[in-house]
N, C-alpha and C positions, 0 to 999 in steps of 0.2 A: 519397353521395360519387360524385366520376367515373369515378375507374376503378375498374374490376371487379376483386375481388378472390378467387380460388378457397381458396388455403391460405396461412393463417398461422402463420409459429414465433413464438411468443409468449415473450419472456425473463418468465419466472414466478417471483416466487419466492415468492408466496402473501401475503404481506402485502396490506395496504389497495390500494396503487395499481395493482398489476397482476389482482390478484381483479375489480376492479371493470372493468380494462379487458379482461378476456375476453369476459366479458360483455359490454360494449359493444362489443368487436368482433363477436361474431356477432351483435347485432341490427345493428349500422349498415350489416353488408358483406355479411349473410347468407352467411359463408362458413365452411369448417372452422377450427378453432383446433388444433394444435399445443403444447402448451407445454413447457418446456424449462427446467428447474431445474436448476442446476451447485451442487452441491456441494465448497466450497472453504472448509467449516470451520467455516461458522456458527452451529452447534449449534442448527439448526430441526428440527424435527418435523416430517420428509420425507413420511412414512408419510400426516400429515395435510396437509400440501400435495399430494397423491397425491389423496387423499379428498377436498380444498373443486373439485381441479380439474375430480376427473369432475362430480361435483355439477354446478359454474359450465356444463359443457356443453365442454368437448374430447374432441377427439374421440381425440386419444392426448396422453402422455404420456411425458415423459423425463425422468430424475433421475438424473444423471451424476455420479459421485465422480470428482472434478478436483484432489483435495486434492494428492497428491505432483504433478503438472505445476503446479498452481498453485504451492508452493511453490519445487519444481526451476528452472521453468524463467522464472518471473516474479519472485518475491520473491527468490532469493537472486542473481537477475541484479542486481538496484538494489541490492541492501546488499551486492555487490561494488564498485560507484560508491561505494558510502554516499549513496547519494542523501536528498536532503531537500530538500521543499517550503519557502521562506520560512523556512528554519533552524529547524523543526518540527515539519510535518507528514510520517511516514514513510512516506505513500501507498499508506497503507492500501485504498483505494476503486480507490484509480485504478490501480495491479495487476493488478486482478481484472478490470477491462472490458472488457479484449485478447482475455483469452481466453475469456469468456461470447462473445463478440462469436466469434472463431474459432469456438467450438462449435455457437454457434447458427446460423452459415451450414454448417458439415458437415451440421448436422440440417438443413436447407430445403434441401440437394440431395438426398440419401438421399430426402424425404418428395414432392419437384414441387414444393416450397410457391414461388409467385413473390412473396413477401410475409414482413419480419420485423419484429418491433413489438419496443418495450420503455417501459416505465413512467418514465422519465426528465423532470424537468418541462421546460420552455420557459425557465427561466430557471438551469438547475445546469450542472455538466459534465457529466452523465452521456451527456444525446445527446450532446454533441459526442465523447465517447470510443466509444460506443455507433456512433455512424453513421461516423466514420472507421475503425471495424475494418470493419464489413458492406463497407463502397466499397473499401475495400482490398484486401479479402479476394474480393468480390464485384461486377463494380462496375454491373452493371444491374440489381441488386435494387431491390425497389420496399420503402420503409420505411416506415410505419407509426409515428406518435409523435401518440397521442390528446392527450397533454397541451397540445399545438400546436390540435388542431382540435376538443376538444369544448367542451362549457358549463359543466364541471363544473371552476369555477375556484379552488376551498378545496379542503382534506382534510374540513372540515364538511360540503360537497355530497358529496364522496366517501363518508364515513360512512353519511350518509343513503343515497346509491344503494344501497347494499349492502346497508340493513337492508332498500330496499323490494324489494329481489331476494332476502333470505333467505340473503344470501351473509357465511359466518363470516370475522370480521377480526381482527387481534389489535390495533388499533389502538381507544383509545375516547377519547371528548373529555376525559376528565381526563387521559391521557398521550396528545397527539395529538403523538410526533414522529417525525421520517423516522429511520428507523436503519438501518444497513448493517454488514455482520459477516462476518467472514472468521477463517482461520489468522493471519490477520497482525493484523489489529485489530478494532473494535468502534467506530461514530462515531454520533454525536446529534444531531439537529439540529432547529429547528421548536419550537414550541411556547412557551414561558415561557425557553427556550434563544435566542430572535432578540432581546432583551434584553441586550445585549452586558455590561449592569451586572449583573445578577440570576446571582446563582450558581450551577450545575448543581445540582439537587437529589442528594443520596446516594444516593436507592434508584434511579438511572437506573443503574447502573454494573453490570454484568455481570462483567467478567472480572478485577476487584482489588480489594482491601479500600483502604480509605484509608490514606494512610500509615501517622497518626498512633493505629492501630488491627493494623496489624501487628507483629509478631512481634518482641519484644523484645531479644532476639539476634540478632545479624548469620549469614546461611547464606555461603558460603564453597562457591565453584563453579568446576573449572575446564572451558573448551571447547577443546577441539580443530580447528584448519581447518587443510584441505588445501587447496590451491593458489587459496583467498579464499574458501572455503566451510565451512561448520560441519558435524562429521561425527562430533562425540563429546561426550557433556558426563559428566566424572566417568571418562574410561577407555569409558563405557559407548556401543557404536557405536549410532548414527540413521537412521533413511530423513529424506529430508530434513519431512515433514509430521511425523513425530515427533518431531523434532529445535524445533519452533517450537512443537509443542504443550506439551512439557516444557519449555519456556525461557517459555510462558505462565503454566504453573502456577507455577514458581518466582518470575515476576515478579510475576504477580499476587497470591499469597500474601504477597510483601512489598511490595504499594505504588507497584511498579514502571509508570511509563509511563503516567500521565494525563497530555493536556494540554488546556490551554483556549485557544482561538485563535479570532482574526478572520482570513481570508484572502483572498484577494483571486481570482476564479474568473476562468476563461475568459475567458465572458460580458461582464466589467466590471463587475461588483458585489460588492463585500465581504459576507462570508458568517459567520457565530459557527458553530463548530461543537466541539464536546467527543468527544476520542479519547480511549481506553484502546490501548495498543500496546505492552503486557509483554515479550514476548520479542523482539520488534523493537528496542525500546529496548538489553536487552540486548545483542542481536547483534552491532548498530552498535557501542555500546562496544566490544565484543570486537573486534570486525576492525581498528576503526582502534590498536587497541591493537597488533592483532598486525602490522598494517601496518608501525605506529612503526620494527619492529628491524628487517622483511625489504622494506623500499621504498627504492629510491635516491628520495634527496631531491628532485633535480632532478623524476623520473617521477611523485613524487608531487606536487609543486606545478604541473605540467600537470594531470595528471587533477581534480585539487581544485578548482579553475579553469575545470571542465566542467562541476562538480557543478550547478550550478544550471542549466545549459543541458538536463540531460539529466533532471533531476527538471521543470524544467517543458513537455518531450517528454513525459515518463509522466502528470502534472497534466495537459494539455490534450490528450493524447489521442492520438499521432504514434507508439503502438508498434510500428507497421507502416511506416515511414516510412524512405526511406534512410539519414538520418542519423541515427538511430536505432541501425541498424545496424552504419553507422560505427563510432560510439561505442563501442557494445558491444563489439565488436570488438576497438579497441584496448581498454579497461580489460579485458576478459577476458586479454590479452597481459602487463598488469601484474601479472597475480596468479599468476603462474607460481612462486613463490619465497615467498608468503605464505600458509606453515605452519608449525606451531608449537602451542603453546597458551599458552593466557591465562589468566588466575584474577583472578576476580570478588569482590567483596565484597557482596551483596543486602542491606541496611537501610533499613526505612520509605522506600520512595518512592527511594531512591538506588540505583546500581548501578557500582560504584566499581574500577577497576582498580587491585588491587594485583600484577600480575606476570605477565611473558612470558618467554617462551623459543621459540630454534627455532635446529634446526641449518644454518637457512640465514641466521640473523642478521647482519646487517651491523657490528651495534652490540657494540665490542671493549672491551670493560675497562682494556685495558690502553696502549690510544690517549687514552683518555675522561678516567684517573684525574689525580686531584691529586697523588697520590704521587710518587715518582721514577718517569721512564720512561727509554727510550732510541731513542723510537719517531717524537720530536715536538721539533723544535729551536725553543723560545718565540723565540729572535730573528731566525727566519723572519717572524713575524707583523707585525713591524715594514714591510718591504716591501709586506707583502699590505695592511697599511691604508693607505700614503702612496699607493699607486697606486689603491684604493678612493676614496683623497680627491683623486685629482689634478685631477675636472672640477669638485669642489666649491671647490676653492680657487681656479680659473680664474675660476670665475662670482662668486667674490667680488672678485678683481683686478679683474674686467670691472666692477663694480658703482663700485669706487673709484676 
């Protein structure tokens, strides 16, 4: 390679692609390695990512518990948007890459390292969310993305590299898929899965029973949010990372939050990939629920109207980005007033709003009712539709 490389922070998180590319970082650059594991939920076996790294040859190690920022200050920022990818996906992946990406340039100034690598291929999002945090964050760091310059062009070569280096993988060619996993979700991708016909096998699925395999009676949950945030479920108060791990176990034990999608990335190429996102799915229900009583209408049909501009900011990788901030900014403004609580209905695979309340509700009974009121003159309504229809009737005189 041409330039000289002294120290690298390697995003590690032990699986197949980054195992292997330690290794080929110290033979290709002959330099130190670094690596750098954030912990944000995904129930790995740290201890032994700890153990394949010394092994692979780093020369230090870092295993950071990211989980309450990860949640705090990423996840529960977009499911105050309610953000959603293509009206599905709850960006699960792409949350998380801001801030490995933040963490992992804190660790390259602390260590000299002029160098930060990550296992990302040549054709996903990941570098591009990956290398816009480091340049944002950083912006003469020098970046490192093997999957761009080695020869090792399958996860089949990869495989192989690793057994001829003796280096443990958890990846084997009967399940060769990419998988990513956090607090918030669990995604699948690669293998007998890039068959867009072919069904996700059962035993891939980690964090929920199948629907029609769950719990025969409906559970019955109510949460609590303060001003667009989730802060109790049952009465019972949360940090916010235990507050998505119990909204996991609850959804996952009923069903809650598979999907199966084709999407559409960055890059320009459509992608199949299979999510579990349980207590996400939840949540979403819950807020727009609890939005429903405490959002003026009008504030709410602007922000709605953003939603897809600022989930494909978080999808393509811009969470360091001014308008980014923008955004956030204002929808944090909207949620000033959206507390309350909600109650939930959890059945096979469903997650069903049955009821809100909140003493900041807009929503009046006795504006609303059918019954007698004395609140609402019906032969108002008469003026408010002819003036509604006065350009409609113009453009139809105009037409005759």
């Amino acid at each position: 390679m041409s330039d000289k490389i002294k120290k690298v922070v390697l995003a590690y998180s032990g699986g197949l692609d980054t195992s292997v590319i330690l290794k080929w970082l110290i033979e290709t650059y002959d330099c130190e390695v670094v690596t750098f594991s954030a912990d944000v939920g995904q129930d790995d076996d740290l201890s032994h990512v700890r153990e394949n790294a010394v092994k692979t040859g780093a020369v230090k190690i870092y295993i950071d518990d990211l989980k309450e920022e990860f949640v705090k200050d990423y996840v529960f920022p977009a499911f105050r948007a309610n953000a959603i990818y293509e009206g599905q996906y709850l960006l699960g992946t792409s949350l998380a890459r801001p801030l490995i990406a933040k963490r992992q340039i804190e660790i390259a100034r602390m260590e000299g390292a002029d160098a930060v690598s990550h296992g990302a291929t040549g054709k996903g999002n990941d570098q591009v969310r990956f290398e816009l945090g480091y340049l944002a964050l950083e912006p003469h760091i020098k970046i490192i993305a093997p999957w761009r310059d080695w020869d090792l062009n399958s996860r089949t070569a990869l495989m192989d590299f690793a057994k001829r280096h003796d280096i443990e993988v958890p990846t084997t060619h009967k399940k060769p898929y990419s998988t990513d996993g956090n607090f918030l979700h669990k995604s699948y991708e690669g293998g007998v899965l890039e068959d867009p016909w072919t069904a996700p096998p059962e035993d891939i699925f980690c964090l929920s029973v199948s629907p029609q395999d769950a719990p025969d009676e409906p559970e019955v949950i109510d949460i609590r949010f303060e001003q667009g945030d989730p802060v109790a479920i049952n009465d019972n108060r949360l940090s916010p990372a235990d507050m998505l791990q119990e909204l996991n176990r609850l959804g996952g034990k009923n069903g809650i939050g598979r999907i199966d999608i084709v999407e559409n990335r960055f890059v320009g190429m459509k992608s199949r990939g299979i999510y579990e996102t349980p207590g996400g799915t939840i949540l979403r229900a819950a807020h727009m629920a609890m939005e429903s009583i405490t959002l003026d209408r009008e504030v709410m049909h602007i922000r709605d109207s953003l939603i897809p501009k600022y989930a494909e900011l978080v999808y393509n990788g811009f969470w360091f980005a001014p308008e980014m901030k923008m955004l956030q900014t204002m929808i944090d403004h909207t949620q000033i007033n959206v507390s309350g609580v909600v109650r939930l209905k959890l059945y096979k695979g469903n997650s069903t709003v049955i009821g809100r309340k909140s003493d900041a509700s807009l929503y009046r009974e006795d504006f609303a009712t059918f019954e007698d009121d004395d609140v609402y003159t019906q032969k108002d309504a008469e003026g408010f539709i002819r003036l509604n229809a006065l350009r409609l009737r113009i453009q139809n005189l105009v037409k005759n």
